[in-house]
N, CA, C and O atoms as a printed pandas DataFrame, in Angstrom:
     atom_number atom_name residue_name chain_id  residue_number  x_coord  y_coord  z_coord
0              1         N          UNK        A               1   -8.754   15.493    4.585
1              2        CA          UNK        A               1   -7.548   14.682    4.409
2              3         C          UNK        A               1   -7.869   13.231    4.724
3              4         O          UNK        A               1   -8.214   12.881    5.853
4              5         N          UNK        A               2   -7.717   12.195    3.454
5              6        CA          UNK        A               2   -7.737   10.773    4.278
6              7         C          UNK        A               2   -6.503   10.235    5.210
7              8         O          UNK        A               2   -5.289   10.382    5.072
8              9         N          UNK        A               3   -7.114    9.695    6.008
9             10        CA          UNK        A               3   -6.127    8.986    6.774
10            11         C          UNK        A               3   -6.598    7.421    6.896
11            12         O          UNK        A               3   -7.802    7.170    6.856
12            13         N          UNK        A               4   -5.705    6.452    7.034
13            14        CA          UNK        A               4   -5.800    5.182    7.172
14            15         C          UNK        A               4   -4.971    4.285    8.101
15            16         O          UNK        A               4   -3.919    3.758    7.738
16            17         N          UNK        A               5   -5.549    4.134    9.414
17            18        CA          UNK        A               5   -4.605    3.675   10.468
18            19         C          UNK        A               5   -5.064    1.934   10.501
19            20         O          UNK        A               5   -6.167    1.386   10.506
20            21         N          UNK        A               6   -3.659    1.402   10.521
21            22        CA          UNK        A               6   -4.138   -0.709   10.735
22            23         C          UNK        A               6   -3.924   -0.442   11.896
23            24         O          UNK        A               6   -3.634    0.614   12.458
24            25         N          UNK        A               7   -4.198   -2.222   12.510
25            26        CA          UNK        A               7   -4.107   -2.389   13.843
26            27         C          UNK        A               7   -4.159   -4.116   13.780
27            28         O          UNK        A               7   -4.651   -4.722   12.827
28            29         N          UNK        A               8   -3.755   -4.559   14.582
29            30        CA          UNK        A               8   -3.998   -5.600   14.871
30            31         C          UNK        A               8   -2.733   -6.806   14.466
31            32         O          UNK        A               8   -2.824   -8.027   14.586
32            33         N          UNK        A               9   -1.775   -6.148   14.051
33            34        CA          UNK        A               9   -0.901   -7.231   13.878
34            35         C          UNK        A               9   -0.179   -7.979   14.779
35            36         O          UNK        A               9   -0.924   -8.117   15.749
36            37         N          UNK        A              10    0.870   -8.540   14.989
37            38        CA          UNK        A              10    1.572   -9.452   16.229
38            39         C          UNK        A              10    2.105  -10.512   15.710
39            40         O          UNK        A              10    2.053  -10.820   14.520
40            41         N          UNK        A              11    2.602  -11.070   16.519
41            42        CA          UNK        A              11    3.234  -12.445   16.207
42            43         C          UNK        A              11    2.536  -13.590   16.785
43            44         O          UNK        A              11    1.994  -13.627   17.889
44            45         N          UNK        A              12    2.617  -14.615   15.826
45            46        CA          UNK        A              12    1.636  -15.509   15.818
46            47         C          UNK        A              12    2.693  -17.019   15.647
47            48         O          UNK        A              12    3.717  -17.105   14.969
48            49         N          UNK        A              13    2.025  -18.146   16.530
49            50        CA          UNK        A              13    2.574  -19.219   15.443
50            51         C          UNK        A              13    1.726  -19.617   14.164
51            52         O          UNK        A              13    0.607  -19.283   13.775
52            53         N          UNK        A              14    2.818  -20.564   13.607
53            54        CA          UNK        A              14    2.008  -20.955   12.524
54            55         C          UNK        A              14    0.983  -21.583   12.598
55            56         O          UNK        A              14    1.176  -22.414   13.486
56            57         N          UNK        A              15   -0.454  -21.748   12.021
57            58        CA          UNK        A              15   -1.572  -22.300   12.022
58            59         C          UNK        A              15   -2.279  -21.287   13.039
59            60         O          UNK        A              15   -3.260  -21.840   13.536
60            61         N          UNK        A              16   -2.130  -20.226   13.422
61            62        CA          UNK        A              16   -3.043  -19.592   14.274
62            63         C          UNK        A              16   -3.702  -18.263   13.326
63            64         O          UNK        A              16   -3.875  -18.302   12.108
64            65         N          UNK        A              17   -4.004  -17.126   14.210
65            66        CA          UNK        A              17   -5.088  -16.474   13.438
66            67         C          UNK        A              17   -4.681  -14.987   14.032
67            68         O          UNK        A              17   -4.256  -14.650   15.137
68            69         N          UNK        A              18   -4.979  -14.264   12.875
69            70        CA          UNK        A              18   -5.456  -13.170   13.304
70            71         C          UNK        A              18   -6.034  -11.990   12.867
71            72         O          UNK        A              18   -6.414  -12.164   11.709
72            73         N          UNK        A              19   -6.312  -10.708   13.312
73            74        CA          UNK        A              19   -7.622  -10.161   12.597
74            75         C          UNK        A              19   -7.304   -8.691   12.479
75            76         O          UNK        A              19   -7.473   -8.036   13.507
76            77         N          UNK        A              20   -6.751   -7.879   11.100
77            78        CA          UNK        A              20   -6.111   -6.835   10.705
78            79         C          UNK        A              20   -7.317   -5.969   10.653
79            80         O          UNK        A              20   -8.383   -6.316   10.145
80            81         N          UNK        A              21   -7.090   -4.859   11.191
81            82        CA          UNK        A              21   -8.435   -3.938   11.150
82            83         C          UNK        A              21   -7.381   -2.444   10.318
83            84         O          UNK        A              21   -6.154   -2.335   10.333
84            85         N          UNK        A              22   -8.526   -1.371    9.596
85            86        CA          UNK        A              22   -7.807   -0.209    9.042
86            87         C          UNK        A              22   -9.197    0.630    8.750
87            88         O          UNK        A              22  -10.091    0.541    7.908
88            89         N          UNK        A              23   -8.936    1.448    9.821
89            90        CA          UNK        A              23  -10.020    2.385   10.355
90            91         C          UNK        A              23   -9.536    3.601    9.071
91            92         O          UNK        A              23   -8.394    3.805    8.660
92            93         N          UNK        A              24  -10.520    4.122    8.739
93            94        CA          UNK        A              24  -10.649    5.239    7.660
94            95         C          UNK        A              24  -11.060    6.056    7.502
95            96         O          UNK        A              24  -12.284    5.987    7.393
96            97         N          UNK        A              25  -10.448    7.398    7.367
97            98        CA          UNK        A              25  -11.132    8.558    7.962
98            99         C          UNK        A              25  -11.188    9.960    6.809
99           100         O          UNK        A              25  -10.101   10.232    6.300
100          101         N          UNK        A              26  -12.126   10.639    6.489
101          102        CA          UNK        A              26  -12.073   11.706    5.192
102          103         C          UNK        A              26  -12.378   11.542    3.989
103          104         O          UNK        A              26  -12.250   12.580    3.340
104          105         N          UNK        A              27  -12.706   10.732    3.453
105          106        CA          UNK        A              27  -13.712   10.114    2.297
106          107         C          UNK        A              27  -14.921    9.119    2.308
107          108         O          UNK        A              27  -14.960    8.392    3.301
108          109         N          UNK        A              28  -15.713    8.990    1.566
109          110        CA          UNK        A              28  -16.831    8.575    1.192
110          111         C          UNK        A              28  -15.966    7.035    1.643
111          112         O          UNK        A              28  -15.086    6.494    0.973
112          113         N          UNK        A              29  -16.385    6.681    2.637
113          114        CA          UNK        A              29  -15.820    5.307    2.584
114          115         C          UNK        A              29  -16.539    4.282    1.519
115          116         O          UNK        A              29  -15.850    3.876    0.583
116          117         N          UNK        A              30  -17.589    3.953    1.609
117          118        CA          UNK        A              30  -17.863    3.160    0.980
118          119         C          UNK        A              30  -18.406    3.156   -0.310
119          120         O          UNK        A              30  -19.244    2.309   -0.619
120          121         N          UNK        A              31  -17.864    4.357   -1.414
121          122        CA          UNK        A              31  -17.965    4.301   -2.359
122          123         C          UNK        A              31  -16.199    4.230   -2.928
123          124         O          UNK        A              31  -15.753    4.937   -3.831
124          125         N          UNK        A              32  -15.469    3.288   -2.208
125          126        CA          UNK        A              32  -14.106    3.116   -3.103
126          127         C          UNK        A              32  -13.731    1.302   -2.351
127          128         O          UNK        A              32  -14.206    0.685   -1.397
128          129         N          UNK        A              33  -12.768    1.016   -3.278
129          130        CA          UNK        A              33  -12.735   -0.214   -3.191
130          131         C          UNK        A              33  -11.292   -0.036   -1.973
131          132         O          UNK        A              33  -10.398    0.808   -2.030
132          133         N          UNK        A              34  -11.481   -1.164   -0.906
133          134        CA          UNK        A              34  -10.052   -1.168   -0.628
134          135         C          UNK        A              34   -9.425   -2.377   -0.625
135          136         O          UNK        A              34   -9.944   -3.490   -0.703
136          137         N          UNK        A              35   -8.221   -2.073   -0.526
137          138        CA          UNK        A              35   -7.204   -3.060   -0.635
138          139         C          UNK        A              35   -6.406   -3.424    0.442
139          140         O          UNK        A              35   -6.096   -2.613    1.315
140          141         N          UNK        A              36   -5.945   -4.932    0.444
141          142        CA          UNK        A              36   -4.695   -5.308    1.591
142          143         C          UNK        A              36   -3.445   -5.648    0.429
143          144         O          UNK        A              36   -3.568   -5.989   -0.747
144          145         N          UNK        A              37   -2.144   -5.402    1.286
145          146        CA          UNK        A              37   -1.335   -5.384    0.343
146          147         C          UNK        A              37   -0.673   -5.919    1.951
147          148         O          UNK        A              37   -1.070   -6.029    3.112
148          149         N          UNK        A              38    0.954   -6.220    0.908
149          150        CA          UNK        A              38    1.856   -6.636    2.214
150          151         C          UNK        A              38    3.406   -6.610    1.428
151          152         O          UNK        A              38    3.430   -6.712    0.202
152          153         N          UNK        A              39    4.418   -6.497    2.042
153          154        CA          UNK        A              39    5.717   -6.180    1.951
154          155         C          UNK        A              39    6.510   -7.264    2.780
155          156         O          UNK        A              39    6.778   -6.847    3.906
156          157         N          UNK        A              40    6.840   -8.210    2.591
157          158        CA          UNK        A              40    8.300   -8.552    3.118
158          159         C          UNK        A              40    9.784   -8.166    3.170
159          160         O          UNK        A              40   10.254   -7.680    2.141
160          161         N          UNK        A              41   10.420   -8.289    4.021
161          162        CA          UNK        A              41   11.954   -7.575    3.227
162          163         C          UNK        A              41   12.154   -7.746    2.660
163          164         O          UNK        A              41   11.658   -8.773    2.197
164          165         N          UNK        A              42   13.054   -7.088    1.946
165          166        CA          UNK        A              42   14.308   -7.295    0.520
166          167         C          UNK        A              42   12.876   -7.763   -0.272
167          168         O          UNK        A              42   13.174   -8.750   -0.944
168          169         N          UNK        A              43   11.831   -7.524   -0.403
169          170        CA          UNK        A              43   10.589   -7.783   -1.439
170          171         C          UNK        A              43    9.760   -6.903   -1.783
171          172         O          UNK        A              43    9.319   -6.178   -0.891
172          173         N          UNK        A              44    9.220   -6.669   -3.421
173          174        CA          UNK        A              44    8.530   -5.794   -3.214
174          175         C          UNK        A              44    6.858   -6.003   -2.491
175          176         O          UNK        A              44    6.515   -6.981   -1.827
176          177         N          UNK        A              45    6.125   -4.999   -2.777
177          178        CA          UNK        A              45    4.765   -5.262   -2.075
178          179         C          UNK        A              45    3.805   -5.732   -3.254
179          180         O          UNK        A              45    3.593   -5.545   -4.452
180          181         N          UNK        A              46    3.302   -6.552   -2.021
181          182        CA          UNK        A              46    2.080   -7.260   -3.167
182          183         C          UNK        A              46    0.854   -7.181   -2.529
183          184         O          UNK        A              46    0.644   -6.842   -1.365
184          185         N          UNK        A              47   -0.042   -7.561   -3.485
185          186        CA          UNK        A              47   -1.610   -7.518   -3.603
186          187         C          UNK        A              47   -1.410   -9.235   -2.631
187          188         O          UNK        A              47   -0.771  -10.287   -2.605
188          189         N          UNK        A              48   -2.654   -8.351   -1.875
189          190        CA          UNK        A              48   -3.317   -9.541   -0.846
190          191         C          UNK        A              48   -4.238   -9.432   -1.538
191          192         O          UNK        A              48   -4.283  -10.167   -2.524
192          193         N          UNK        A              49   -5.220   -8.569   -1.319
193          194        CA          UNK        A              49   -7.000   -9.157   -1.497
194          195         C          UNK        A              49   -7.511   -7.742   -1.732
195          196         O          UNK        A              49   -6.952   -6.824   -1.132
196          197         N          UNK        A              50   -8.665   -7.451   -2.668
197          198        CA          UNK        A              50   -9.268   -5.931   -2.438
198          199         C          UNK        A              50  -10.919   -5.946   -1.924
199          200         O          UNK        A              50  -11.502   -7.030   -1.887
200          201         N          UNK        A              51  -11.390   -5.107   -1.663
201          202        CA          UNK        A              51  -13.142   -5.429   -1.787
202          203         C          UNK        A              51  -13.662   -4.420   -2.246
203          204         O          UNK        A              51  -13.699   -3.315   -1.706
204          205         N          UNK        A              52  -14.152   -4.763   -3.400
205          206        CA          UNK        A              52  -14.838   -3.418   -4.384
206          207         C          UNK        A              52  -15.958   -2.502   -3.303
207          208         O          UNK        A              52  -16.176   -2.498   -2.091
208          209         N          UNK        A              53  -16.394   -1.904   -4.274
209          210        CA          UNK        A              53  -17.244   -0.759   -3.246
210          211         C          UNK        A              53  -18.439   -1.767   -3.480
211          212         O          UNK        A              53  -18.934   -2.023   -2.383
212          213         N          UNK        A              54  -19.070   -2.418   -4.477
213          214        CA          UNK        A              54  -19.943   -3.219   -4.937
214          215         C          UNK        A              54  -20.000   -4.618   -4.253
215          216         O          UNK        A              54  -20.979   -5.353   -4.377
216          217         N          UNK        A              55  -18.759   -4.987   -3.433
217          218        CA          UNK        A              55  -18.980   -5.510   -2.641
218          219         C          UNK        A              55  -18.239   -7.076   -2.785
219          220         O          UNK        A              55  -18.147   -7.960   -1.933
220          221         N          UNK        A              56  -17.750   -7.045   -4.221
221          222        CA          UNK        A              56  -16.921   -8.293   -4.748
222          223         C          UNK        A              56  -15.599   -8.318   -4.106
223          224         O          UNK        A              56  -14.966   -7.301   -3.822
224          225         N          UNK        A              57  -15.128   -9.769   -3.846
225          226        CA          UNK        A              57  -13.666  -10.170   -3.457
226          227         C          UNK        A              57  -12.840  -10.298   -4.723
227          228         O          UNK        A              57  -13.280  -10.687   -5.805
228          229         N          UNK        A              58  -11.391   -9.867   -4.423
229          230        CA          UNK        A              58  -10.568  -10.295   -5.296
230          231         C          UNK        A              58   -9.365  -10.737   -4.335
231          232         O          UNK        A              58   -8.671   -9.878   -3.792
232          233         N          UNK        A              59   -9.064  -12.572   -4.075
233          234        CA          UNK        A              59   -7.876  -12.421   -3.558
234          235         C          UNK        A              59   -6.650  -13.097   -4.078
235          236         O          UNK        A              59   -6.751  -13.832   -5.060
236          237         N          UNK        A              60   -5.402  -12.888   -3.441
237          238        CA          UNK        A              60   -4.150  -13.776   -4.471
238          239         C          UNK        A              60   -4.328  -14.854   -4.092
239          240         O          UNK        A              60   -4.631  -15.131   -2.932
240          241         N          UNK        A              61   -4.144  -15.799   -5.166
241          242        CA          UNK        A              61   -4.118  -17.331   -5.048
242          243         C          UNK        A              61   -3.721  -17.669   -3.308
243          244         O          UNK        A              61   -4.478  -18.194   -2.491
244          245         N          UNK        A              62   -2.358  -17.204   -3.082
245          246        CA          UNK        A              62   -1.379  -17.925   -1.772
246          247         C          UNK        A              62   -2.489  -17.251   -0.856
247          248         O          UNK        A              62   -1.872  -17.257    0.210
248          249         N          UNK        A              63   -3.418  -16.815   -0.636
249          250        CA          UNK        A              63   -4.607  -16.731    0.415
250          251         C          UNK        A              63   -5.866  -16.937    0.912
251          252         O          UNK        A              63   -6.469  -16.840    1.982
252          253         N          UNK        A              64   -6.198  -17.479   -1.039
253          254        CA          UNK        A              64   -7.459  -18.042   -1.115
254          255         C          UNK        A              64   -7.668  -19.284    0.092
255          256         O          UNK        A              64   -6.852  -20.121    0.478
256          257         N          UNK        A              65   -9.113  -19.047    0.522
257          258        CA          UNK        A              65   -9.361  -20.044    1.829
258          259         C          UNK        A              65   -8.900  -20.143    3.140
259          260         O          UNK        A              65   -9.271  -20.809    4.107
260          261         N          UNK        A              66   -7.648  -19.003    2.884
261          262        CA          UNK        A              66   -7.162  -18.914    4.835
262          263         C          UNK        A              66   -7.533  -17.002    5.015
263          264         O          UNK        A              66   -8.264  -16.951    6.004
264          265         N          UNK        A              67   -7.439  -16.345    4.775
265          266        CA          UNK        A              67   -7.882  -14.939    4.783
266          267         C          UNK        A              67   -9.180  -14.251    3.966
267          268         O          UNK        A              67   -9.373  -14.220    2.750
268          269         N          UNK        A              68  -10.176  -13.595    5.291
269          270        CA          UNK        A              68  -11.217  -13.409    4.472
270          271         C          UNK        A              68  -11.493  -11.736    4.567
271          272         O          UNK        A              68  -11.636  -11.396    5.742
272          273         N          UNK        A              69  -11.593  -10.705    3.679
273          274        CA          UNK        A              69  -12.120   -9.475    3.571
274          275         C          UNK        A              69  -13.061   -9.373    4.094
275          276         O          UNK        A              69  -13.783  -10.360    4.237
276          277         N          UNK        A              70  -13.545   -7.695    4.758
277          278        CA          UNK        A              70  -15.034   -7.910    5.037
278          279         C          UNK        A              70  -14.823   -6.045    5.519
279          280         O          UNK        A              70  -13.779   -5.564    5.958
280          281         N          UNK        A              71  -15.915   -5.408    5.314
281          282        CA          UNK        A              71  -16.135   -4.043    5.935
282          283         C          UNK        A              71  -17.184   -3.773    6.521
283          284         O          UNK        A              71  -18.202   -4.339    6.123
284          285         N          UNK        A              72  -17.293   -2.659    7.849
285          286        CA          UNK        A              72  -18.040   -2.017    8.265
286          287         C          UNK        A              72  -18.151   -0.798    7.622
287          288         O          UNK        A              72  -17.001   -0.373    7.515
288          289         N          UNK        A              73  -19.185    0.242    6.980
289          290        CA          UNK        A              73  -19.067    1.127    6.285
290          291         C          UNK        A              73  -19.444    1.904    7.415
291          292         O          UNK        A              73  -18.856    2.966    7.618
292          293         N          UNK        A              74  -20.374    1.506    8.201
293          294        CA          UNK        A              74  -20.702    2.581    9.670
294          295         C          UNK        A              74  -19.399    3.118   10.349
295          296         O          UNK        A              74  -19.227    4.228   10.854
296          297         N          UNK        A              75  -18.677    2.261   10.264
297          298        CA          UNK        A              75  -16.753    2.490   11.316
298          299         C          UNK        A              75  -15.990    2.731   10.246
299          300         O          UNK        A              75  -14.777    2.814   10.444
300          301         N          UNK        A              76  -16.610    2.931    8.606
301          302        CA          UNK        A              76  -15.427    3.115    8.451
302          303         C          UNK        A              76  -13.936    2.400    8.355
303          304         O          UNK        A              76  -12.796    2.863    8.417
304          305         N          UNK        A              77  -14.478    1.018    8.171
305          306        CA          UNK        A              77  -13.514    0.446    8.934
306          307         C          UNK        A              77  -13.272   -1.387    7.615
307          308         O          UNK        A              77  -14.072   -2.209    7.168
308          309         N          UNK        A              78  -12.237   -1.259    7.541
309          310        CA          UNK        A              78  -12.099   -2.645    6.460
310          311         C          UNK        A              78  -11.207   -3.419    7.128
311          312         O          UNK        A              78  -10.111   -2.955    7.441
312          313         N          UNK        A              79  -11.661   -5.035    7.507
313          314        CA          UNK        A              79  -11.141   -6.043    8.074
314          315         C          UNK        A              79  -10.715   -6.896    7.630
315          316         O          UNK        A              79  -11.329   -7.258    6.627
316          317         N          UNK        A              80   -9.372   -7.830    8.042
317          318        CA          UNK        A              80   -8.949   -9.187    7.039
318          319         C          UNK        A              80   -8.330   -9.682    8.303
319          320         O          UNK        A              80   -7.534   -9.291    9.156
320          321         N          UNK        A              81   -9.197  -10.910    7.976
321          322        CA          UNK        A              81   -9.222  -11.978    8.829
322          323         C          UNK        A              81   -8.272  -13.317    8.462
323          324         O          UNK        A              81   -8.579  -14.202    7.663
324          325         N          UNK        A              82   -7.386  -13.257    9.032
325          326        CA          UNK        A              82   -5.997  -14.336    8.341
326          327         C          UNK        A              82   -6.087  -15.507    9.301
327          328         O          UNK        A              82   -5.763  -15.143   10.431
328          329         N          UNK        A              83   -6.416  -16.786    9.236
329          330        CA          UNK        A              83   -6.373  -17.673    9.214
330          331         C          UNK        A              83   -5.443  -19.007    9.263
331          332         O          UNK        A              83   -4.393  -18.366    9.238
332          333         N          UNK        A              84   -5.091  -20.084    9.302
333          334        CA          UNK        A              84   -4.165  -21.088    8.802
334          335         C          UNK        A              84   -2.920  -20.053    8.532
335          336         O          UNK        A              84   -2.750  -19.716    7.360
336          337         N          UNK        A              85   -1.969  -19.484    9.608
337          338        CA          UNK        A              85   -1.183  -18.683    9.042
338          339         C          UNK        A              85    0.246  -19.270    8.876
339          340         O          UNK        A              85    0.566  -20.174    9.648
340          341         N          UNK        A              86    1.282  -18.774    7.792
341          342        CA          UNK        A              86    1.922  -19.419    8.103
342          343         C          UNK        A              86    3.377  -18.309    8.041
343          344         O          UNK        A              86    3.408  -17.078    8.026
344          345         N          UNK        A              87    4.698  -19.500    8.008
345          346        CA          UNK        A              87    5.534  -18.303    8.181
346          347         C          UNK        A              87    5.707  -17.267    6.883
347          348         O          UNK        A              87    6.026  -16.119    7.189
348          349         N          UNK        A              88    5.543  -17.534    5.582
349          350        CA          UNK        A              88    5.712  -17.072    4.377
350          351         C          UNK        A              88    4.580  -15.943    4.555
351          352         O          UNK        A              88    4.566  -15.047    3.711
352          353         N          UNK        A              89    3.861  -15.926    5.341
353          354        CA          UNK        A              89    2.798  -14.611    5.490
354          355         C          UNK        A              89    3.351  -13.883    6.158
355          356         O          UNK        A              89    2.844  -12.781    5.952
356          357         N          UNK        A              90    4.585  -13.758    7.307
357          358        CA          UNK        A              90    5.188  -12.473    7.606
358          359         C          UNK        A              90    5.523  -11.353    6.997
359          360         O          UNK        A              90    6.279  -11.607    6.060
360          361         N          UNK        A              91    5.305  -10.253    7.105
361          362        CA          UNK        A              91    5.035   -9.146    6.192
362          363         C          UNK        A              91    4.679   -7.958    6.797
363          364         O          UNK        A              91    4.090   -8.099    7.868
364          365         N          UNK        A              92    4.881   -6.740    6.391
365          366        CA          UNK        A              92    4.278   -5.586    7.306
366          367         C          UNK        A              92    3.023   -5.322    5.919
367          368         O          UNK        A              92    3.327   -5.212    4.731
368          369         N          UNK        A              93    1.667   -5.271    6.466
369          370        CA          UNK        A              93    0.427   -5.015    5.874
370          371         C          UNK        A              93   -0.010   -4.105    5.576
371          372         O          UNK        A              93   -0.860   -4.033    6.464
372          373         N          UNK        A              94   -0.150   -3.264    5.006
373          374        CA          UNK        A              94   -0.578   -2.220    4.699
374          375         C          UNK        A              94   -2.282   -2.257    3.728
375          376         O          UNK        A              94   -2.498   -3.140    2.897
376          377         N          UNK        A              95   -3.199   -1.275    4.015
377          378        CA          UNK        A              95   -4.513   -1.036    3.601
378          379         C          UNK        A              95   -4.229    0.192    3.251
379          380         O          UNK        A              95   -3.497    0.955    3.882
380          381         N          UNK        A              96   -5.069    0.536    1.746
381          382        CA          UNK        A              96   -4.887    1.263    0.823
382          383         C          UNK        A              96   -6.509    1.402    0.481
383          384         O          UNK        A              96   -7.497    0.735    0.786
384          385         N          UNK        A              97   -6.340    2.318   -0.117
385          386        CA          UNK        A              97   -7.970    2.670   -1.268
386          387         C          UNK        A              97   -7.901    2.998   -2.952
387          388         O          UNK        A              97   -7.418    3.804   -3.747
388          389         N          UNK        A              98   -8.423    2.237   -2.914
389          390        CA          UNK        A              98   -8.486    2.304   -5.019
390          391         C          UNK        A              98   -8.567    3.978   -5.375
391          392         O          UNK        A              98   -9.399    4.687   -4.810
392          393         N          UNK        A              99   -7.621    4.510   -6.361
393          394        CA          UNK        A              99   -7.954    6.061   -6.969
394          395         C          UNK        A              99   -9.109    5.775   -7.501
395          396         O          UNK        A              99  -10.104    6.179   -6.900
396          397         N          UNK        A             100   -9.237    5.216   -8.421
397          398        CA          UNK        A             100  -10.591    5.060   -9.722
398          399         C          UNK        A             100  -10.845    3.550   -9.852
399          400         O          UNK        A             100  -10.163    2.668   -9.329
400          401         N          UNK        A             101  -12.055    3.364  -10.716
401          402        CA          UNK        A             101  -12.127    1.762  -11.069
402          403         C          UNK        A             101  -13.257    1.351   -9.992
403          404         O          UNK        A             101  -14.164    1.964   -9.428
404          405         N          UNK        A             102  -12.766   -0.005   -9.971
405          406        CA          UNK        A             102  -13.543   -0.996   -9.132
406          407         C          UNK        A             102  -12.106   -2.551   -8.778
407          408         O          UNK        A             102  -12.087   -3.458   -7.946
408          409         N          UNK        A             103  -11.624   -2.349   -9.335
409          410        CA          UNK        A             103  -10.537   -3.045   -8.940
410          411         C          UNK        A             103   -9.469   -3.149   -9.805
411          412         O          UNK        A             103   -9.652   -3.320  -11.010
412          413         N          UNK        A             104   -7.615   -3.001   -8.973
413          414        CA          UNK        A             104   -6.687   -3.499   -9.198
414          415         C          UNK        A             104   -5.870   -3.991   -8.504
415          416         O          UNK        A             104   -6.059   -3.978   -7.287
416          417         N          UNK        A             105   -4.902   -4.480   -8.954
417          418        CA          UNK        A             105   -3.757   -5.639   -8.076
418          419         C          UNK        A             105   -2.628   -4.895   -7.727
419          420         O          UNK        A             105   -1.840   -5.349   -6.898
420          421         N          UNK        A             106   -2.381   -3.381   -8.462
421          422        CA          UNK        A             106   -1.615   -2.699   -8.641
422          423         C          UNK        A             106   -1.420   -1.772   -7.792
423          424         O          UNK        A             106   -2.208   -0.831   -7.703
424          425         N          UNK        A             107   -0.275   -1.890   -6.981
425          426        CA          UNK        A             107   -0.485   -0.448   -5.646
426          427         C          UNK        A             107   -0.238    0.370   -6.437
427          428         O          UNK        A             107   -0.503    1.351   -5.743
428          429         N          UNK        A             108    0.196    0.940   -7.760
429          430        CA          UNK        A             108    0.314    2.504   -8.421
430          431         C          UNK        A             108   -0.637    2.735   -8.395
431          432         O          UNK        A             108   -0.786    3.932   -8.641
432          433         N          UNK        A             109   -1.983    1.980   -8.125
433          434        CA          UNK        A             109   -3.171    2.857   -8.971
434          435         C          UNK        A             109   -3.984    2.801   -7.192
435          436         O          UNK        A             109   -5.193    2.964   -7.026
436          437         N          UNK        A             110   -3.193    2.593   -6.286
437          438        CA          UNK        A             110   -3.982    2.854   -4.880
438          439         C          UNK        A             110   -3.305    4.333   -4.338
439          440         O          UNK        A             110   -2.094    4.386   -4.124
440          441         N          UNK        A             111   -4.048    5.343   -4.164
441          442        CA          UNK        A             111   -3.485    6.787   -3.828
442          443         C          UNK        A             111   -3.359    7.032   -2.438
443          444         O          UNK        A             111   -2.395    7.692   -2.050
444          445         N          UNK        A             112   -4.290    6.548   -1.540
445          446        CA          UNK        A             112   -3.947    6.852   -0.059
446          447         C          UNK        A             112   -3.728    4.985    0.796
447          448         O          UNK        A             112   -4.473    4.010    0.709
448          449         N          UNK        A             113   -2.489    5.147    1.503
449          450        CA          UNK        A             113   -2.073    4.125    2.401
450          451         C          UNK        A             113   -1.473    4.485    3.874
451          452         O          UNK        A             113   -0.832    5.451    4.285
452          453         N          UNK        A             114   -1.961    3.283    4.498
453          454        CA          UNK        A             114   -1.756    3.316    5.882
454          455         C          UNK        A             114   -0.661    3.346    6.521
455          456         O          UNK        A             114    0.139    3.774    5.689
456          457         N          UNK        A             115   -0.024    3.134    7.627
457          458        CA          UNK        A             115    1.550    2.964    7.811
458          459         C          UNK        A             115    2.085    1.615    7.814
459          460         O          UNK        A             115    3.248    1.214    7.792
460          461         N          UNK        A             116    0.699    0.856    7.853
461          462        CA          UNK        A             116    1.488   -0.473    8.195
462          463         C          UNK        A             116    1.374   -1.134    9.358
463          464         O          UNK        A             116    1.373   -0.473   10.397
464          465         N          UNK        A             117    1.268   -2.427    9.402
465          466        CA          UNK        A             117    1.023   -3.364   10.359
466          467         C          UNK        A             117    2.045   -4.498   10.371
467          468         O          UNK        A             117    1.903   -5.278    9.429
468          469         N          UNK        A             118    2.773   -4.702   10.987
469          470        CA          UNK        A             118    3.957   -6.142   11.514
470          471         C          UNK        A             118    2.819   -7.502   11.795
471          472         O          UNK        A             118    2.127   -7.711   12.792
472          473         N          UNK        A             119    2.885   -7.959   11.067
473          474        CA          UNK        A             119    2.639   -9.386   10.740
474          475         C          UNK        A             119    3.914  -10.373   11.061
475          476         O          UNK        A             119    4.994  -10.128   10.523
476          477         N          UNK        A             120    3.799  -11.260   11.762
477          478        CA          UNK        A             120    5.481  -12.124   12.258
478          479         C          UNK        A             120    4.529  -13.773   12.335
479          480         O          UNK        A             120    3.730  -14.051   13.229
480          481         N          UNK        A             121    4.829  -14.523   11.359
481          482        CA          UNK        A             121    4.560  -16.173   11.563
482          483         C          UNK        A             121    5.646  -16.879   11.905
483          484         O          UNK        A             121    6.564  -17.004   11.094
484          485         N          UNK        A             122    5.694  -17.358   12.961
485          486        CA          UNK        A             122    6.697  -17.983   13.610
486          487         C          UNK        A             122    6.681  -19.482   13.710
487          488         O          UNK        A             122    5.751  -19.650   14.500
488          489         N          UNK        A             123    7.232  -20.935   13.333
489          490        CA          UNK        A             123    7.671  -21.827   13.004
490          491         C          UNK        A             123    7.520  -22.901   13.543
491          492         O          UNK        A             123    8.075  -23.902   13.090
């Protein structure tokens, strides 16, 4: 059974930092791409950033240069490192894994997700 637990969220002010971890457990980790995604209220969820199994970035414009992807395949473990944060990045985060492919933007086509992480940029 996969499982996918985040960690690391909190409240932050704006311009500070912080560092989302999503430990992964029951599949070939590092033969699937994963993904950060994020949800605000009353919004749907969107594509943050993915990292192919091959090892390429894909991220959304509104993050390019302040949040950076990165994995340990030994832990199991896929990291995003958020940066210059601001309040429009509040969001609960969620890490996902690609079904097939090598990359999409699309959470339909991500089959297993985490519960979620509280992200809060404060003003």
């Amino acid at each position: 059974q996969v499982q996918l637990v985040e960690s690391g969220g909190g409240l932050v002010q704006a311009g500070g930092s912080l560092r989302l971890s999503c430990a992964a457990s029951g599949r070939t980790f590092s033969s699937y791409t994963m993904g950060w995604f994020r949800q605000a209220p009353g919004k749907e969820r969107e594509f943050v950033v993915c990292l192919t199994w091959s090892g390429n970035k894909y991220y959304t414009d509104s993050v390019k240069g302040r949040f950076t992807i990165s994995r340990d395949n030994a832990k199991n473990t896929v990291y995003l490192q958020m940066n210059s944060l601001k309040p429009e990045d509040t969001a609960v985060y969620y890490c996902a894994t690609l079904r097939g492919g090598s990359y999409s933007s699309r959470p339909a086509d991500y089959d297993y997700w985490g519960q979620g992480t509280q992200v809060t940029v404060s003003s």
